[in-house]
MIFI-156322 format. One record per residue (C-alpha): residue number from 1; residue in three letters; chain; x, y, z. Coordinates in Angstrom, 3 decimals. Layout:
BEGIN
<voro i="NUM" aa="ALA" ch="A" px="X" py="Y" pz="Z"/>
...
END
This chain:
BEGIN
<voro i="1" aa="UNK" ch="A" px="0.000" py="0.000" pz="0.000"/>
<voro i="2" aa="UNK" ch="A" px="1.272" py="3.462" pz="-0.847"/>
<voro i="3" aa="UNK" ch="A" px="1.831" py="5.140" pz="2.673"/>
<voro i="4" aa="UNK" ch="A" px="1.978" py="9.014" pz="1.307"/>
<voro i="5" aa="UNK" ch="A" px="1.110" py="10.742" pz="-2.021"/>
<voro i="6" aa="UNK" ch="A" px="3.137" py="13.816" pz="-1.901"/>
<voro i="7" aa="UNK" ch="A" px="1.932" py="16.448" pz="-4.655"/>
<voro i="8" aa="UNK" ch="A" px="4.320" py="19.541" pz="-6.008"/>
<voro i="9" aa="UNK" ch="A" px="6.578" py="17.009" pz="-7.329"/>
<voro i="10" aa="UNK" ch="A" px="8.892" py="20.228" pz="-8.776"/>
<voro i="11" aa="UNK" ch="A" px="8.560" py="22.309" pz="-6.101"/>
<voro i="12" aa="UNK" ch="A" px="12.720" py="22.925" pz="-4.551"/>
<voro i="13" aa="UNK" ch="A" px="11.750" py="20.989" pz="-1.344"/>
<voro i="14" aa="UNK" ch="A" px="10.221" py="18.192" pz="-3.308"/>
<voro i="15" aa="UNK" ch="A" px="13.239" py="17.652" pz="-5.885"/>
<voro i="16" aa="UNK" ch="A" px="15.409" py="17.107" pz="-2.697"/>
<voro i="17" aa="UNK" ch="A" px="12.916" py="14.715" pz="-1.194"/>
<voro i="18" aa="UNK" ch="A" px="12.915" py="12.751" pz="-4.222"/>
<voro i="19" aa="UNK" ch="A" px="16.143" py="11.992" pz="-3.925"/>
<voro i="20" aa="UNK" ch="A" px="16.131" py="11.195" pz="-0.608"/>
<voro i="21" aa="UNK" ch="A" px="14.593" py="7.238" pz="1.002"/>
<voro i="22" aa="UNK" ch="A" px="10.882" py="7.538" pz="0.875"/>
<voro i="23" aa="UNK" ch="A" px="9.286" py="4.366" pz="0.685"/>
<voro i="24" aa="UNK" ch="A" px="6.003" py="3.557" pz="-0.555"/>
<voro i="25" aa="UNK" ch="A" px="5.563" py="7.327" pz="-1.842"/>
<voro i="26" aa="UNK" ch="A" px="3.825" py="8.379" pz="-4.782"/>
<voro i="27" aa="UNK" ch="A" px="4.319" py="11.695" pz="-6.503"/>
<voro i="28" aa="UNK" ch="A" px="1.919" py="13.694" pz="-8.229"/>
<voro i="29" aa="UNK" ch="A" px="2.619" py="16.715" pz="-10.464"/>
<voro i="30" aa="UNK" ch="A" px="0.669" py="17.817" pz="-14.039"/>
<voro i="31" aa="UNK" ch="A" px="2.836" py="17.006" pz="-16.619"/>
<voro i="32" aa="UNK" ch="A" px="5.970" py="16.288" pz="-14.634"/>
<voro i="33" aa="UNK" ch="A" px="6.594" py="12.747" pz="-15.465"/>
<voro i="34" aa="UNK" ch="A" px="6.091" py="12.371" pz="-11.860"/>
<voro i="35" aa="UNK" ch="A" px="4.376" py="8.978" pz="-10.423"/>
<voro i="36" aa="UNK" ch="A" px="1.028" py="10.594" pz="-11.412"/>
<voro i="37" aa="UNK" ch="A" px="-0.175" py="13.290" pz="-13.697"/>
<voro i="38" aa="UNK" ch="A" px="-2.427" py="15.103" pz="-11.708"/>
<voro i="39" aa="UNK" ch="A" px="-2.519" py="18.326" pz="-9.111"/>
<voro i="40" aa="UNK" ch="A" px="-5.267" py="19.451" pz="-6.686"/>
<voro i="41" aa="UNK" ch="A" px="-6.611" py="22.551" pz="-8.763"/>
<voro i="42" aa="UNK" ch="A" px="-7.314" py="20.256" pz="-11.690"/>
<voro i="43" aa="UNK" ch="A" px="-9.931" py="18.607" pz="-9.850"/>
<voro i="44" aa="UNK" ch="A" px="-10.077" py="15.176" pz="-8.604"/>
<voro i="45" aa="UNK" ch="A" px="-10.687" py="13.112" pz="-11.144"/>
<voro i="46" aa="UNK" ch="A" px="-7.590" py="11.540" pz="-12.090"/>
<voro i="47" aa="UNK" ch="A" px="-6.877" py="10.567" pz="-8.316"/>
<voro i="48" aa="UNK" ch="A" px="-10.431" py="8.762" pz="-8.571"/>
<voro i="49" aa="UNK" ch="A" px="-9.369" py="6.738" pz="-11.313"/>
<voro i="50" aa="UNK" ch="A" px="-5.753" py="6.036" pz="-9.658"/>
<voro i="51" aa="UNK" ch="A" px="-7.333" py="4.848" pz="-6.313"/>
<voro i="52" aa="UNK" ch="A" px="-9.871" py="2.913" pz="-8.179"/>
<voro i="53" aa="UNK" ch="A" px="-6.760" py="0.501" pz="-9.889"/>
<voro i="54" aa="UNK" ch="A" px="-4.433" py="0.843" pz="-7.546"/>
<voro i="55" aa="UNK" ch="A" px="-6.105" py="1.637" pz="-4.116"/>
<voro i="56" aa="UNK" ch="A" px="-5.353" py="4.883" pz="-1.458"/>
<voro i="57" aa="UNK" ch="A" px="-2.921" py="6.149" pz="-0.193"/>
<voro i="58" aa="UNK" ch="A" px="-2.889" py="6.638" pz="3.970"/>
<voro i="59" aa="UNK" ch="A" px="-2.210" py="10.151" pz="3.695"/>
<voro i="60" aa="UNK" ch="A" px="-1.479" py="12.732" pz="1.155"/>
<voro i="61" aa="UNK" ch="A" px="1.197" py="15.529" pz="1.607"/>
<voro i="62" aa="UNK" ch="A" px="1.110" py="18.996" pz="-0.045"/>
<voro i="63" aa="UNK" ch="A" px="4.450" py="20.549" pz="-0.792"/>
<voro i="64" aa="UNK" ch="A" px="2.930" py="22.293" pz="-4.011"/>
<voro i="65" aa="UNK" ch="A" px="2.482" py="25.912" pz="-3.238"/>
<voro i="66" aa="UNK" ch="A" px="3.153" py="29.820" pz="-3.796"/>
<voro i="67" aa="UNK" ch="A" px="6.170" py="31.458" pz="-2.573"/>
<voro i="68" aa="UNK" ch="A" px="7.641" py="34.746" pz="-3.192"/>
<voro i="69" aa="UNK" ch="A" px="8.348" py="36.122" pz="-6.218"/>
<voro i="70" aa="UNK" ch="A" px="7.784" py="38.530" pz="-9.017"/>
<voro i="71" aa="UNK" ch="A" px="4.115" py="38.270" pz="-10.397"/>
<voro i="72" aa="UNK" ch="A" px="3.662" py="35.723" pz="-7.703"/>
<voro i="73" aa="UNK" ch="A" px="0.267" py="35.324" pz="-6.373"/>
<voro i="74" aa="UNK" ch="A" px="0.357" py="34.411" pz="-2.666"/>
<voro i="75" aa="UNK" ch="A" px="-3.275" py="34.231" pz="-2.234"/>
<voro i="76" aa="UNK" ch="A" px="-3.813" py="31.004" pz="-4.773"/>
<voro i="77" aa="UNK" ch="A" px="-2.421" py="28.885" pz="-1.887"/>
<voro i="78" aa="UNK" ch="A" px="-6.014" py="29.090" pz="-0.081"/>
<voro i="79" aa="UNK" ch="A" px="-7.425" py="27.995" pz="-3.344"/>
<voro i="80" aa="UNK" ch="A" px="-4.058" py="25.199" pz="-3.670"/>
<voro i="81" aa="UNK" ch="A" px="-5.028" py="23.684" pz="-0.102"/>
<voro i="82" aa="UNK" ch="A" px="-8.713" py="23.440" pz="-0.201"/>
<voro i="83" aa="UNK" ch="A" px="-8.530" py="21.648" pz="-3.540"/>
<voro i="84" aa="UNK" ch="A" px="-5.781" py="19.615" pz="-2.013"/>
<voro i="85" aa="UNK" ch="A" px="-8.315" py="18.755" pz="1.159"/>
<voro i="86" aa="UNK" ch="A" px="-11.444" py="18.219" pz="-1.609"/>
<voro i="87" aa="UNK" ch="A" px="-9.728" py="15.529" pz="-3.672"/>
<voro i="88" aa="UNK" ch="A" px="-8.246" py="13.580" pz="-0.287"/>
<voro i="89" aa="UNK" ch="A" px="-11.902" py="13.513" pz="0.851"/>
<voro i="90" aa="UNK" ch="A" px="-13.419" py="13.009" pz="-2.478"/>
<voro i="91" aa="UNK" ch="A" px="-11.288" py="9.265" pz="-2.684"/>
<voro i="92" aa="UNK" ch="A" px="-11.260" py="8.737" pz="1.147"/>
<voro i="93" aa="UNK" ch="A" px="-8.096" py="9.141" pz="2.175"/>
<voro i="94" aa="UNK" ch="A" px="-8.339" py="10.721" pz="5.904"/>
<voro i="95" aa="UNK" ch="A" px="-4.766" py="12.349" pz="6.788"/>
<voro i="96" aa="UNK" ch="A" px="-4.125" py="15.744" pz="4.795"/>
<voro i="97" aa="UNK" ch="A" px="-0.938" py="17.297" pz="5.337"/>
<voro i="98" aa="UNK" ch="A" px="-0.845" py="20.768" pz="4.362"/>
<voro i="99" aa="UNK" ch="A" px="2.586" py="22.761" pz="3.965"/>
<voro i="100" aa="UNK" ch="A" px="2.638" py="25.859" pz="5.648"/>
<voro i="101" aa="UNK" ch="A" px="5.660" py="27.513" pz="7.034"/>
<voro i="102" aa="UNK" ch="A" px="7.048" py="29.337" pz="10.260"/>
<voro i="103" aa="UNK" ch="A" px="6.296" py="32.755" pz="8.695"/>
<voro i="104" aa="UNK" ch="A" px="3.158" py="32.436" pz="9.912"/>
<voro i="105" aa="UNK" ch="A" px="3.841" py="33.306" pz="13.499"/>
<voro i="106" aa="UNK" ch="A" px="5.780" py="36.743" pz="12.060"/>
<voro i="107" aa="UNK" ch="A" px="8.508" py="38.085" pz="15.154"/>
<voro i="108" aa="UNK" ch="A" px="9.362" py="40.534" pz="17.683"/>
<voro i="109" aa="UNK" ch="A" px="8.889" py="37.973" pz="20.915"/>
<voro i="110" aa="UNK" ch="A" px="10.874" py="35.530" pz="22.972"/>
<voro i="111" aa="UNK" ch="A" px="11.896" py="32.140" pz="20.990"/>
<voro i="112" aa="UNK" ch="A" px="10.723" py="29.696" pz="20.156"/>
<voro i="113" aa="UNK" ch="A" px="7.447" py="29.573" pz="18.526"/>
<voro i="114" aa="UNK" ch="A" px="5.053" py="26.886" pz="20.039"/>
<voro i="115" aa="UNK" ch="A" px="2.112" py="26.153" pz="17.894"/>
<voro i="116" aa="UNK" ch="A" px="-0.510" py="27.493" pz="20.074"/>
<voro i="117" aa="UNK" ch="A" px="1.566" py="30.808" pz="20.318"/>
<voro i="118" aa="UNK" ch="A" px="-0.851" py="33.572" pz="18.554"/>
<voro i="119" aa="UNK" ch="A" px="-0.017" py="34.171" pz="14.880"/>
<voro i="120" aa="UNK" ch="A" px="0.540" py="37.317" pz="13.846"/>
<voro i="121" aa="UNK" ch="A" px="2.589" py="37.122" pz="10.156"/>
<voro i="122" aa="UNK" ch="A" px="5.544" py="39.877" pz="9.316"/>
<voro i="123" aa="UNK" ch="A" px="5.048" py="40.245" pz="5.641"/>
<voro i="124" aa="UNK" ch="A" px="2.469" py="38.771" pz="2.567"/>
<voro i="125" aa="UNK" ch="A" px="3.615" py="35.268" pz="2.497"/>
<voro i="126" aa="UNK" ch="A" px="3.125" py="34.575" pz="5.958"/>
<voro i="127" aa="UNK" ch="A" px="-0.286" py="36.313" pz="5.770"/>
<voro i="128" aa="UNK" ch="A" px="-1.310" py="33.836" pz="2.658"/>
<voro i="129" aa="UNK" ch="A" px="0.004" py="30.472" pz="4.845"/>
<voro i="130" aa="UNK" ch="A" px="-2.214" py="31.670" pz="7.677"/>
<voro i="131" aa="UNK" ch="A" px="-5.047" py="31.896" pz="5.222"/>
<voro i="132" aa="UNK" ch="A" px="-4.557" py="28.794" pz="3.913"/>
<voro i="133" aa="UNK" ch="A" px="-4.585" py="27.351" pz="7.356"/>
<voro i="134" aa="UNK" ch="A" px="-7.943" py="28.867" pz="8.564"/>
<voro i="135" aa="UNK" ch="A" px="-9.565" py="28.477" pz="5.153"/>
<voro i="136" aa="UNK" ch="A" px="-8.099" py="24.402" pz="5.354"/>
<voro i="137" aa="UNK" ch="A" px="-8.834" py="23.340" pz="8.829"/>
<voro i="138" aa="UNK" ch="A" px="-10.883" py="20.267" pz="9.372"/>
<voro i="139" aa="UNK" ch="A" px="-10.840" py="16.945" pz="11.020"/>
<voro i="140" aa="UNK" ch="A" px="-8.219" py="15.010" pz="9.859"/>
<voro i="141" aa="UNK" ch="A" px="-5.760" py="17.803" pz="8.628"/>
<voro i="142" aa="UNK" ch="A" px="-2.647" py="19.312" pz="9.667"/>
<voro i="143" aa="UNK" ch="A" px="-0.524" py="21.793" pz="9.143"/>
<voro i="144" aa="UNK" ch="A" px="3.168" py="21.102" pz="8.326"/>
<voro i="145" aa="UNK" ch="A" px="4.934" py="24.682" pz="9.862"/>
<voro i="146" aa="UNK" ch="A" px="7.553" py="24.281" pz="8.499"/>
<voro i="147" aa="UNK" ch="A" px="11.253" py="25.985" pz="9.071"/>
<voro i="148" aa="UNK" ch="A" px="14.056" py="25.599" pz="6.589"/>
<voro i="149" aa="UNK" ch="A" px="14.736" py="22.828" pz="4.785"/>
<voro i="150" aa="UNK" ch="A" px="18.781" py="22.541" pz="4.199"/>
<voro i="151" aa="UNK" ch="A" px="19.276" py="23.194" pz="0.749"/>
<voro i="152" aa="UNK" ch="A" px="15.751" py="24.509" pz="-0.203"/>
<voro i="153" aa="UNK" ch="A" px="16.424" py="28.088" pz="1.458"/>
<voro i="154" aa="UNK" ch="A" px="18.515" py="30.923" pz="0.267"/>
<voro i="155" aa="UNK" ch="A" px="21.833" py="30.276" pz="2.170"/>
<voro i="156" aa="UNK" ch="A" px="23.473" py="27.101" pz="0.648"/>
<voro i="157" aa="UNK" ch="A" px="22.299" py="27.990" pz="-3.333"/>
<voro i="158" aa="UNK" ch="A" px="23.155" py="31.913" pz="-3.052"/>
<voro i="159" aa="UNK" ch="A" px="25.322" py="32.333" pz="-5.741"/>
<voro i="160" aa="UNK" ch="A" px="27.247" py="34.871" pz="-3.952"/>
<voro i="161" aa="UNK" ch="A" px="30.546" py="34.585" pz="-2.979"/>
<voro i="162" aa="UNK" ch="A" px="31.518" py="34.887" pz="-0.145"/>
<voro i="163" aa="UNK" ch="A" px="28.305" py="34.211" pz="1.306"/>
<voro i="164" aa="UNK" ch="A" px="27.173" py="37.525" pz="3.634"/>
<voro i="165" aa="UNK" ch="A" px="25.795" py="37.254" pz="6.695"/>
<voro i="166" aa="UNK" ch="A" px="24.571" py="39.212" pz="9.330"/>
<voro i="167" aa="UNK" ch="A" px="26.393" py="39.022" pz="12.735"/>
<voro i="168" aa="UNK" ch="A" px="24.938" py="40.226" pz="15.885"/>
<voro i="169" aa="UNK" ch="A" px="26.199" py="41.871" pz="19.381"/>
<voro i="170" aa="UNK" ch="A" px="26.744" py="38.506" pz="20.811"/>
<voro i="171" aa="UNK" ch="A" px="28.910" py="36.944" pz="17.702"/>
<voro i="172" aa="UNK" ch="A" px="26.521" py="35.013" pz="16.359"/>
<voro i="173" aa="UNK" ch="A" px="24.825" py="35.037" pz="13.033"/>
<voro i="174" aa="UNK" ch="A" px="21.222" py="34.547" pz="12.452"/>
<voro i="175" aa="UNK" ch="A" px="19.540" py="31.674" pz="14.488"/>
<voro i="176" aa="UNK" ch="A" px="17.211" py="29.598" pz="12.466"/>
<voro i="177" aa="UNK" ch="A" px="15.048" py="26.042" pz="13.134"/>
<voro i="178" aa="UNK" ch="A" px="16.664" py="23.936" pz="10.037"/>
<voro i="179" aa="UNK" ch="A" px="15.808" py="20.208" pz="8.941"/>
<voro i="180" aa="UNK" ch="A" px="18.059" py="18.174" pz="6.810"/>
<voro i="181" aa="UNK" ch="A" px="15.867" py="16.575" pz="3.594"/>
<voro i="182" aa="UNK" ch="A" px="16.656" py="13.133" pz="4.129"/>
<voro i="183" aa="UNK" ch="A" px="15.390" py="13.844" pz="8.142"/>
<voro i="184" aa="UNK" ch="A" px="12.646" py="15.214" pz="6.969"/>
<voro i="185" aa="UNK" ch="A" px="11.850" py="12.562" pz="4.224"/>
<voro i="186" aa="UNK" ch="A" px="11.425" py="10.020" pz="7.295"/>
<voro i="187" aa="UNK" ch="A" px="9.372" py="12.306" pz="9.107"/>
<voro i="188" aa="UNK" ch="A" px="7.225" py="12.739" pz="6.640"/>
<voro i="189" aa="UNK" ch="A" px="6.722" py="9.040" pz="6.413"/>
<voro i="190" aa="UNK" ch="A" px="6.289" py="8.471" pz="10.158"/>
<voro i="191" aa="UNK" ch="A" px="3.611" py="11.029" pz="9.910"/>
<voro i="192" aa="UNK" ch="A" px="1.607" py="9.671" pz="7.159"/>
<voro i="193" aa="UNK" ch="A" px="1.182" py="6.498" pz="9.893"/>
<voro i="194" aa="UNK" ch="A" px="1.160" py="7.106" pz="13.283"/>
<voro i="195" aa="UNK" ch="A" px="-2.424" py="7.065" pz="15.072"/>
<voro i="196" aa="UNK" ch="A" px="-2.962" py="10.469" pz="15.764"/>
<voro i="197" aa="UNK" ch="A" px="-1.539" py="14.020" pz="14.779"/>
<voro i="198" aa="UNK" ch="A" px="-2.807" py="17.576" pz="16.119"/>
<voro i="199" aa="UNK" ch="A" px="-3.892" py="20.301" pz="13.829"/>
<voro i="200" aa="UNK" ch="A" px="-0.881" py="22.262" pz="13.746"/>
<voro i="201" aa="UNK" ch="A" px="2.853" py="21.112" pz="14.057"/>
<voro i="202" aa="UNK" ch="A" px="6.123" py="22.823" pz="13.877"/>
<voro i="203" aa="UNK" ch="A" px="8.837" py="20.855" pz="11.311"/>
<voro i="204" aa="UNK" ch="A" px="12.382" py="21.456" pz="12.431"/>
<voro i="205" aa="UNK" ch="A" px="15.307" py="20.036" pz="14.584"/>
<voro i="206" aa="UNK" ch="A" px="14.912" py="20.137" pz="18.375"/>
<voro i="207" aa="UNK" ch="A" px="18.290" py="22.662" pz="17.809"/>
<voro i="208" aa="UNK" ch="A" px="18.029" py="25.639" pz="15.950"/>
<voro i="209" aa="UNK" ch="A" px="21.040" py="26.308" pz="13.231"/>
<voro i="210" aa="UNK" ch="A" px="23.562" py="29.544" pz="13.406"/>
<voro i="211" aa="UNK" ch="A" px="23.290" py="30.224" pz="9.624"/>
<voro i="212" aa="UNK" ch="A" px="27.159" py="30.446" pz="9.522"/>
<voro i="213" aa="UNK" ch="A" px="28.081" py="27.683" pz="10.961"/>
<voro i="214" aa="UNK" ch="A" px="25.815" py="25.994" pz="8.520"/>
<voro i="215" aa="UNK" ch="A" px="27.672" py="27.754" pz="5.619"/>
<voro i="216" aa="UNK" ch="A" px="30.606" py="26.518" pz="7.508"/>
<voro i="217" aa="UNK" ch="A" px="29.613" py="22.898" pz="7.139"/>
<voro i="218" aa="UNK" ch="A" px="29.436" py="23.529" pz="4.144"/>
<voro i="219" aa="UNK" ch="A" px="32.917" py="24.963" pz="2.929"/>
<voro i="220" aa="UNK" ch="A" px="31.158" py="28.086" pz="1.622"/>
<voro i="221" aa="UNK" ch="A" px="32.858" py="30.908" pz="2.360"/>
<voro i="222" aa="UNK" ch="A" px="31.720" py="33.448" pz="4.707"/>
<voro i="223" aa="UNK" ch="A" px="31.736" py="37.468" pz="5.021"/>
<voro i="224" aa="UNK" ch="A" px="30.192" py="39.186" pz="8.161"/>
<voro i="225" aa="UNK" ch="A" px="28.616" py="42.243" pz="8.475"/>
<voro i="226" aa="UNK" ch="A" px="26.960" py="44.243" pz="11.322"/>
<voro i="227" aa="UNK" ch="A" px="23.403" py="43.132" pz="11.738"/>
<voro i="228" aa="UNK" ch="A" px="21.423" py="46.148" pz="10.843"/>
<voro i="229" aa="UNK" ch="A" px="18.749" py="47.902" pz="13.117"/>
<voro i="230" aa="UNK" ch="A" px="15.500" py="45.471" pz="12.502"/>
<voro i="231" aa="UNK" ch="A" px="17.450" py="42.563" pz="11.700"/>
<voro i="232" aa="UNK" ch="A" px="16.061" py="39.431" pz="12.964"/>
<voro i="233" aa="UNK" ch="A" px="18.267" py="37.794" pz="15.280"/>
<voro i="234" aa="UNK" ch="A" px="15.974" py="34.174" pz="16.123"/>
<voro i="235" aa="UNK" ch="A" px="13.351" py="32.696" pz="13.762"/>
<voro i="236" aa="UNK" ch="A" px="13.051" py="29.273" pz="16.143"/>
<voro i="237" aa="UNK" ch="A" px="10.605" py="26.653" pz="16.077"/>
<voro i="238" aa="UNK" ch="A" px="9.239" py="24.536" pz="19.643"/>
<voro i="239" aa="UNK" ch="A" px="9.607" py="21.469" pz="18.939"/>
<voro i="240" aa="UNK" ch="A" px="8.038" py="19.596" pz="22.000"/>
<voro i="241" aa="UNK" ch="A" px="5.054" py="18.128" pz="20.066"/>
<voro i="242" aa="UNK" ch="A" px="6.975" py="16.507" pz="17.139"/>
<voro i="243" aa="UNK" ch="A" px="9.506" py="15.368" pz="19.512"/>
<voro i="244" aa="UNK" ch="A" px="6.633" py="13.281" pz="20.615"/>
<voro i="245" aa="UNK" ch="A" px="6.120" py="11.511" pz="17.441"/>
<voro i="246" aa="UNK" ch="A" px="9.398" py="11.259" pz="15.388"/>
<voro i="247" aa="UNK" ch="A" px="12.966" py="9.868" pz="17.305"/>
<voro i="248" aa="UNK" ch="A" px="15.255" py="12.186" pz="16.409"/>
<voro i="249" aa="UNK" ch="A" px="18.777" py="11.148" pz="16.485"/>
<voro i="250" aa="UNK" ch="A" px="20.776" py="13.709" pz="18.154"/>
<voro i="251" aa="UNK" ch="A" px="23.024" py="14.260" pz="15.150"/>
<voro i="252" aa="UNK" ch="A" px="19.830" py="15.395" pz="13.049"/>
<voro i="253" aa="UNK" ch="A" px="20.434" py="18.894" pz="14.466"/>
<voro i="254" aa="UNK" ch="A" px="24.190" py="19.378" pz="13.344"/>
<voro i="255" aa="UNK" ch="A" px="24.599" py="21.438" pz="10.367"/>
<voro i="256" aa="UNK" ch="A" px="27.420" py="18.423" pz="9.396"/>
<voro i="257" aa="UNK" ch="A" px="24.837" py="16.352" pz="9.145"/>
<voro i="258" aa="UNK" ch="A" px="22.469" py="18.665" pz="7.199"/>
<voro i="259" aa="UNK" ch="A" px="24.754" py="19.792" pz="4.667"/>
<voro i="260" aa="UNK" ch="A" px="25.681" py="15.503" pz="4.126"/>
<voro i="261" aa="UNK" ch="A" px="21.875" py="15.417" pz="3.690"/>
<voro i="262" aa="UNK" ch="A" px="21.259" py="18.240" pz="1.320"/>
<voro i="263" aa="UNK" ch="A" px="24.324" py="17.157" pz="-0.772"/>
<voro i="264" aa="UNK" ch="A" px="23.280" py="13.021" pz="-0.981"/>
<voro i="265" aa="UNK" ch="A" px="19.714" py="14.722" pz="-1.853"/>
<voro i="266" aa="UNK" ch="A" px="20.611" py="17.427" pz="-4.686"/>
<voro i="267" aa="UNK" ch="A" px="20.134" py="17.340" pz="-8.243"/>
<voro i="268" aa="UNK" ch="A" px="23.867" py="16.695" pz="-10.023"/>
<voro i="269" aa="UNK" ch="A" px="25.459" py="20.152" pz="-11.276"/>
END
């Protein structure tokens, strides 16, 4: 039985994951050559005819979705979830989960972010997650918060050399709640099958990552500059819940072992 059908088969945290062990996972994108050729806003047709030959999946993932950008438009991830939520209840599959992100809960308080913290977004993106989330909610579904995914972010494919990073009173550099792909590929997995999940659920390591020591890792060469007034210092998820349902090792939270991730995990040069 197929444990997880993850859609947004292109998206940059999906083309990691793909690369990464995932058993029994199916992947869905229009036109992709993924698994299936099929994504939420077309409808749910095709993924009645695929569960009618081949049976359900357990759960069903969304990774698809609208990020920043020129021209973007932020607000067709309501529209991306609730299709996403239609077609999994349309075929009878009864665990959605829904990628959102940690810019939902926005800044300017103590560290970390616990999911039933108030949400209060810092800029568009955040405000179009949150939208998603309140449009989306239902029995059965749950919201993947998710902090950076080594690899998928900004820091390790900036083209910029060196690399510049902010670097605050205390020495350090910008503090953020990271997860490794391959980590994340198994977590994914564990949550298309345990018994129960809540509604909302931070994704990260129980350690947050200094961004330069994770360009470190990485041999990527580093130039620091004064944090500027506004700069945010800690972006950090609580990870107390997840904890609960996924064993992490206590390597998962090195940046050693997240750059080794991202690099077994990205596509050849």
């Amino acid at each position: 039985m197929t444990a997880l059908l993850i859609t947004g088969a292109n998206g940059r945290v999906a083309r990691l994951l793909r690369r990464a062990p995932l058993d029994k996972a199916l992947w869905s994108q229009r036109g992709s050559g993924a698994d299936l050729d099929w994504a939420p806003l077309d409808g749910p047709q095709a993924l009645v005819d695929y569960c009618a030959r081949h049976g359900k999946p357990q759960a069903l993932c969304m990774l698809a979705g609208v990020t920043p950008g020129p021209g973007a438009r932020l607000e067709d991830n309501v529209a991306l979830g609730r299709a996403a939520v239609e077609a999994a209840s349309a075929v009878g599959i009864g665990r959605v989960l829904l990628a959102s992100s940690s810019a939902v809960y926005g800044h300017g308080r103590a560290q970390p972010w616990s999911e039933d913290d108030d949400s209060r977004p810092a800029n568009p993106y955040g405000e179009a997650k949150l939208a998603m989330e309140r449009a989306c909610a239902a029995q059965g579904v749950t919201m993947l918060r998710i902090g950076n995914v080594a690899g998928a972010d900004a820091l390790l494919t900036n083209p910029r050399r060196p690399l510049l990073l902010d670097q605050f009173a205390d020495g350090t550099g910008p503090r953020r709640s990271y997860i490794g792909p391959q980590t994340l590929a198994r977590l994914l997995q564990r949550l298309a099958q345990v018994p129960a999940l809540p509604p909302v659920l931070n994704i990260g390591t129980p350690r947050p990552v200094d961004m330069a020591d994770l360009a470190v890792a990485a041999g990527l060469p580093v130039e620091r500059q004064l944090a500027p007034p506004g700069a945010i210092a800690a972006l950090t998820l609580d990870t107390t819940q997840l904890e609960q349902l996924f064993p992490f090792a206590d390597t998962d939270s090195a940046p050693e072992t997240m750059i080794a991730e991202w690099r077994a995990c990205k596509e050849p040069s």
